[in-house]
C-alpha positions as CSV (number, residue, x, y, z in Angstrom):
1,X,10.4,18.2,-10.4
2,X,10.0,19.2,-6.9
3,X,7.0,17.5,-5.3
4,X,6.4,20.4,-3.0
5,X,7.3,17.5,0.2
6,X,9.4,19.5,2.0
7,X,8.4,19.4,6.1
8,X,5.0,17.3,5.4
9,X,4.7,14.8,7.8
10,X,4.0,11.7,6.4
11,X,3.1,7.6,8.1
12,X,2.9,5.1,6.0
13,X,1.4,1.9,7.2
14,X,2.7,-1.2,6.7
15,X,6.4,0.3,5.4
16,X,8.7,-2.0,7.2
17,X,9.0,-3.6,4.0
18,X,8.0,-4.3,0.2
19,X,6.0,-1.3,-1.2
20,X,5.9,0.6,1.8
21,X,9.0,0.5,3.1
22,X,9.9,2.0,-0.7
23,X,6.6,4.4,-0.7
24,X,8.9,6.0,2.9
25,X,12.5,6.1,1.1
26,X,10.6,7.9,-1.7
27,X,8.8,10.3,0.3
28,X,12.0,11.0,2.4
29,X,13.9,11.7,-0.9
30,X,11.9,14.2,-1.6
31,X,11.9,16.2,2.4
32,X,9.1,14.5,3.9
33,X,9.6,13.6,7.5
34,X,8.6,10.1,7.6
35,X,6.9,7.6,10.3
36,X,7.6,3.8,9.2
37,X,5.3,1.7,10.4
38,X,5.0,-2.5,11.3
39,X,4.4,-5.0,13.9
40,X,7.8,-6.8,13.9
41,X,10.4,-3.7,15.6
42,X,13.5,-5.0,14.0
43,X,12.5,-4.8,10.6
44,X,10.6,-1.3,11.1
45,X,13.5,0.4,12.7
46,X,15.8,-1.0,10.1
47,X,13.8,0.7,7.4
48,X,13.4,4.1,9.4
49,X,17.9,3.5,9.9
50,X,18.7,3.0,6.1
51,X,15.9,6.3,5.7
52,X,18.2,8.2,8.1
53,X,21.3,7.3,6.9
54,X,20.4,8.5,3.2
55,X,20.0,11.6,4.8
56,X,16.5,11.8,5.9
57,X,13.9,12.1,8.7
58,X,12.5,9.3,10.0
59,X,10.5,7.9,13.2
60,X,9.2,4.6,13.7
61,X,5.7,3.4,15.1
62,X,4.8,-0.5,15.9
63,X,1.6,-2.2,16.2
64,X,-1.1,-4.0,15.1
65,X,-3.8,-2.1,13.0
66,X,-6.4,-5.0,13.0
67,X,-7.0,-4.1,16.7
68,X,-8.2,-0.7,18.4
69,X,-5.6,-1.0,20.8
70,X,-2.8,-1.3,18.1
71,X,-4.3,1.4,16.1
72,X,-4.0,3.3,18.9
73,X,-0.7,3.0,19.8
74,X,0.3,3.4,16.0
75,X,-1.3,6.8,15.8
76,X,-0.1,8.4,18.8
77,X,3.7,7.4,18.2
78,X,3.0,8.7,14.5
79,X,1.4,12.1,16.2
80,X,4.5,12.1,18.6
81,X,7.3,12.0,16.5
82,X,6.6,15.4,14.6
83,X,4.1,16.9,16.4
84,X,1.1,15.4,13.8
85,X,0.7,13.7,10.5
86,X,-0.4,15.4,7.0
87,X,-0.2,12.4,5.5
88,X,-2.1,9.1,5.9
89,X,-1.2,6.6,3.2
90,X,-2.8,3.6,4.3
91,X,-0.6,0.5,2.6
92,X,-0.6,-2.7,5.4
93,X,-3.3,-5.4,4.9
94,X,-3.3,-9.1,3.9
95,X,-5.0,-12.1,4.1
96,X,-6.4,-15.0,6.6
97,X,-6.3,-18.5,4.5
98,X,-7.6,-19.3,1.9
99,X,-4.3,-19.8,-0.4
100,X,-5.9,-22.3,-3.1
101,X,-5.0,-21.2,-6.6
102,X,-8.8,-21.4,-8.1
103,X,-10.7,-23.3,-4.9
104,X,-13.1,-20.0,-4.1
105,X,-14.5,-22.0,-1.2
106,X,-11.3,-22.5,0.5
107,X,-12.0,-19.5,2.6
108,X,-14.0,-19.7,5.6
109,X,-16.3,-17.3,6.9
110,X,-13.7,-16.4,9.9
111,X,-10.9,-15.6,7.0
112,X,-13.6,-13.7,5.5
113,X,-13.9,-11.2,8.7
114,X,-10.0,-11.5,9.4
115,X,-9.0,-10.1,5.9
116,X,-11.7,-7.4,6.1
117,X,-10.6,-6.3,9.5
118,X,-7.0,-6.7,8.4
119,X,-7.8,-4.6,5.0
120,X,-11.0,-3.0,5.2
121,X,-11.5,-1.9,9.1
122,X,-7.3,-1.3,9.7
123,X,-8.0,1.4,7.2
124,X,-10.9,2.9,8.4
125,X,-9.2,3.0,12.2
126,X,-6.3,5.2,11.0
127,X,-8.5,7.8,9.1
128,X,-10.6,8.1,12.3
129,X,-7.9,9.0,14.2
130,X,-5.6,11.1,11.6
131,X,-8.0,12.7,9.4
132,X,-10.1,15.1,11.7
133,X,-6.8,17.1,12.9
134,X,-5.2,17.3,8.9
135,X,-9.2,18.9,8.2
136,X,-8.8,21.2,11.5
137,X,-5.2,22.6,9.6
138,X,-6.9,22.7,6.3
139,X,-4.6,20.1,4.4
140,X,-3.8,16.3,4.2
141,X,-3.7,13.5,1.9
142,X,-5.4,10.3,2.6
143,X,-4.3,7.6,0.2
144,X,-5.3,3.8,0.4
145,X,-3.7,0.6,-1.1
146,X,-6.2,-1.4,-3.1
147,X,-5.1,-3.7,-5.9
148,X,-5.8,-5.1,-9.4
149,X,-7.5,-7.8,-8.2
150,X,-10.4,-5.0,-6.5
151,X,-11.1,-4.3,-10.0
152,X,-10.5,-7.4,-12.0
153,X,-11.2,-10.4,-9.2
154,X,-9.9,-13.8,-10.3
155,X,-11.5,-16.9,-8.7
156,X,-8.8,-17.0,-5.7
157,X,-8.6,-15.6,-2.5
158,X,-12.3,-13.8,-3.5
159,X,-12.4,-12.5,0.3
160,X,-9.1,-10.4,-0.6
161,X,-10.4,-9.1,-3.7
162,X,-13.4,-8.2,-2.2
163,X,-11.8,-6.1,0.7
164,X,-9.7,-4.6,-1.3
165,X,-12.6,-3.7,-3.7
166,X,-14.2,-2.0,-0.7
167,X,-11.7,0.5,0.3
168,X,-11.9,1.8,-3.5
169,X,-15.4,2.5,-2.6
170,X,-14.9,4.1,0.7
171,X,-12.4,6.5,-0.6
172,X,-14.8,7.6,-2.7
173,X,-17.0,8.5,0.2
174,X,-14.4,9.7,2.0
175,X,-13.2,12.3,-0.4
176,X,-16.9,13.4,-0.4
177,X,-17.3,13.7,3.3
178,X,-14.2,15.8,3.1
179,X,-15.3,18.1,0.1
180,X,-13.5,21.5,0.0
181,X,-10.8,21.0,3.1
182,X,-8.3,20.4,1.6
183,X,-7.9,17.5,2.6
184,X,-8.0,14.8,-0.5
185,X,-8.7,11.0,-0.3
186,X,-7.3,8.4,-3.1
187,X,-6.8,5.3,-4.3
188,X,-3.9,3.4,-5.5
189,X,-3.9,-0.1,-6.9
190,X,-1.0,-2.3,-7.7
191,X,-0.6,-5.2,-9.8
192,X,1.9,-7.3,-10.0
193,X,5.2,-5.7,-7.9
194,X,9.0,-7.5,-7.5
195,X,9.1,-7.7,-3.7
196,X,10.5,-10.6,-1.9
197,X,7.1,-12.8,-1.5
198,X,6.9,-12.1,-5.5
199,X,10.6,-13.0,-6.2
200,X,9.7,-16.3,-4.2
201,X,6.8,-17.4,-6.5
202,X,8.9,-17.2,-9.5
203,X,11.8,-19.4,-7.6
204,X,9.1,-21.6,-7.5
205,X,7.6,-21.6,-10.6
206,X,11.4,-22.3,-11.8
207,X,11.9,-24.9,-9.2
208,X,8.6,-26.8,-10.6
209,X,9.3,-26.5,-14.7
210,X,13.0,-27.9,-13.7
211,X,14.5,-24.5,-14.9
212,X,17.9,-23.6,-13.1
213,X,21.0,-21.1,-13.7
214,X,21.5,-17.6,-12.7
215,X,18.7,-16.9,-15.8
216,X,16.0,-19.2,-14.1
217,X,14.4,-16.8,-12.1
218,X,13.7,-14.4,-15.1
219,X,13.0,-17.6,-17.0
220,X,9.8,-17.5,-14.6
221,X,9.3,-13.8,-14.6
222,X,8.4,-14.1,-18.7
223,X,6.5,-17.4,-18.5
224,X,4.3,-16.0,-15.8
225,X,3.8,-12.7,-17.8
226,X,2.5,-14.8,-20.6
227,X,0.6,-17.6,-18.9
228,X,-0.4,-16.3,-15.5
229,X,-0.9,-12.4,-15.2
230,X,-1.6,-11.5,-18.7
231,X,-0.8,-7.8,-18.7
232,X,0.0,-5.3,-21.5
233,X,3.3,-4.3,-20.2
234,X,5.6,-7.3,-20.7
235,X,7.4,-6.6,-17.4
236,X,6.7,-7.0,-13.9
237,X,6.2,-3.6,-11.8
238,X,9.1,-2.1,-9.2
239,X,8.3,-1.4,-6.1
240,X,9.4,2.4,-7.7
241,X,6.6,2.5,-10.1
242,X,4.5,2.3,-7.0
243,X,6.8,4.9,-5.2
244,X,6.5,7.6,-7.3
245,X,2.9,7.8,-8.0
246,X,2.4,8.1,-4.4
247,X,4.8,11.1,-4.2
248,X,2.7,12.6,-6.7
249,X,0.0,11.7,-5.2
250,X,1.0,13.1,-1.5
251,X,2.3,16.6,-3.2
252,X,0.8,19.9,-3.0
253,X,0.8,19.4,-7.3
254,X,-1.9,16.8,-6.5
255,X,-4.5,19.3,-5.3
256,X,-7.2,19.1,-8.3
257,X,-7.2,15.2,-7.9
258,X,-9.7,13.8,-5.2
259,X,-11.9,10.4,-5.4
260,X,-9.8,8.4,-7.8
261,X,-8.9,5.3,-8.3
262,X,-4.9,5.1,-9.7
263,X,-5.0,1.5,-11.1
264,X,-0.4,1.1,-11.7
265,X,-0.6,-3.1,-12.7
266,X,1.0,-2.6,-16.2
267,X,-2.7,-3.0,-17.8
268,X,-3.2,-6.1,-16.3
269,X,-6.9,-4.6,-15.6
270,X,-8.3,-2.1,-18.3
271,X,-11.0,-0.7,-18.1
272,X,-12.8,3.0,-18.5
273,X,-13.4,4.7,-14.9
């Protein structure tokens, strides 16, 4: 299917690895021109390389979105590179402490305000600056990076969940203040995804129930589907899944959809919208 991609001008935030760095490759793929974004420069420009070296168009932009400054500088190289950006799709964030596997209160107030400003405020930054020029041209897509755990919170890392659950409520907003522009805002929310920091924990989880051989790391993969993140799709998601409902999502074919809430986790949170 042809996406309709062709010449849109696309920065993806946080792509200089894991989902985004696969949410660019896609989006190139299909004729985007593509702006990879991240704060460490060798692993960004690697990303935009390998994008080039398929055969695509890429630019790179570095910074740090939890800061106006970095936002800044992020925007402007992303405006730079091919003269303005159609699409937004806002994927960096993460979290400040609070690592305990069920201790809620393990979380200070400061990690609290870190991850929201990391999550929460990042995202508002870059549809301040990018948004206002794609409603001037009368299209755009705006598309932020939630997760499963905005929907279905466990008891850990509560301040994540909670940030995360917030940008699903602003995009609803958002596609409201931006009603009949063309310009559409949604949301995405992953489960669990195979990316390195993923394909850690179940070396771990191997390491810890004394499991080894080249099987052991799949070994972990099943026992954590059944024990651990109790979905209704037996395997873990690929960073692909992600991929191409984005691309669908970014595409012209995506017009009639505005305000939702995509929730890709294998059903690891159901529930009626």
């Amino acid at each position: 299917m042809d996406l309709q991609l062709t010449g849109k001008r696309a920065l993806i935030t946080g792509s200089s690895s894991g989902i985004g760095a696969g949410i660019a490759e896609e989006l190139a793929r299909e004729g985007a021109l593509v702006v990879v974004h991240g704060r460490n420069a060798d692993r960004t420009h690697a990303v935009a390389r390998a994008i080039a070296d398929a055969g695509g168009r890429s630019a790179t932009a570095i910074g740090d979105l939890s800061t106006d400054d970095g936002a800044d500088a992020v925007a402007n190289a992303a405006v730079a590179a091919f003269g303005g950006i159609d699409i937004l799709i806002n994927n960096a964030g993460g979290r400040s402490g609070g690592d305990g596997a069920s201790d809620w209160m393990a979380a200070s107030v400061t990690d609290w305000a870190d991850t929201y400003q990391k999550n929460t405020i990042a995202t508002v930054r870059m549809i301040h600056r990018l948004a206002p020029a794609m409603k001037e041209r009368g299209w755009g897509r705006l598309i932020q990076f939630a997760s499963s755990a905005a929907n279905s919170p466990s008891s850990a890392v509560g301040h994540y969940a909670a940030s995360k659950a917030a940008i699903i409520n602003l995009t609803v907003s958002l596609s409201k203040a931006f009603a009949n522009t063309g310009v559409t805002a949604n949301t995405i929310s992953p489960g669990m995804i195979a990316t390195p920091s993923v394909d850690e924990w179940f070396d771990q989880i191997a390491a810890e129930k004394g499991w080894t051989g080249p099987d052991a790391a799949k070994r972990a993969e099943r026992w954590a589907m059944a024990n651990i993140v109790h979905q209704t799709v037996s395997r873990v998601g690929r960073v692909r899944d992600i991929a191409s409902l984005t691309a669908y999502l970014c595409s012209p074919l995506a017009d009639f959809v505005n305000g939702a809430n995509f929730r890709s986790d294998g059903g690891r949170s159901p529930g009626i919208n």
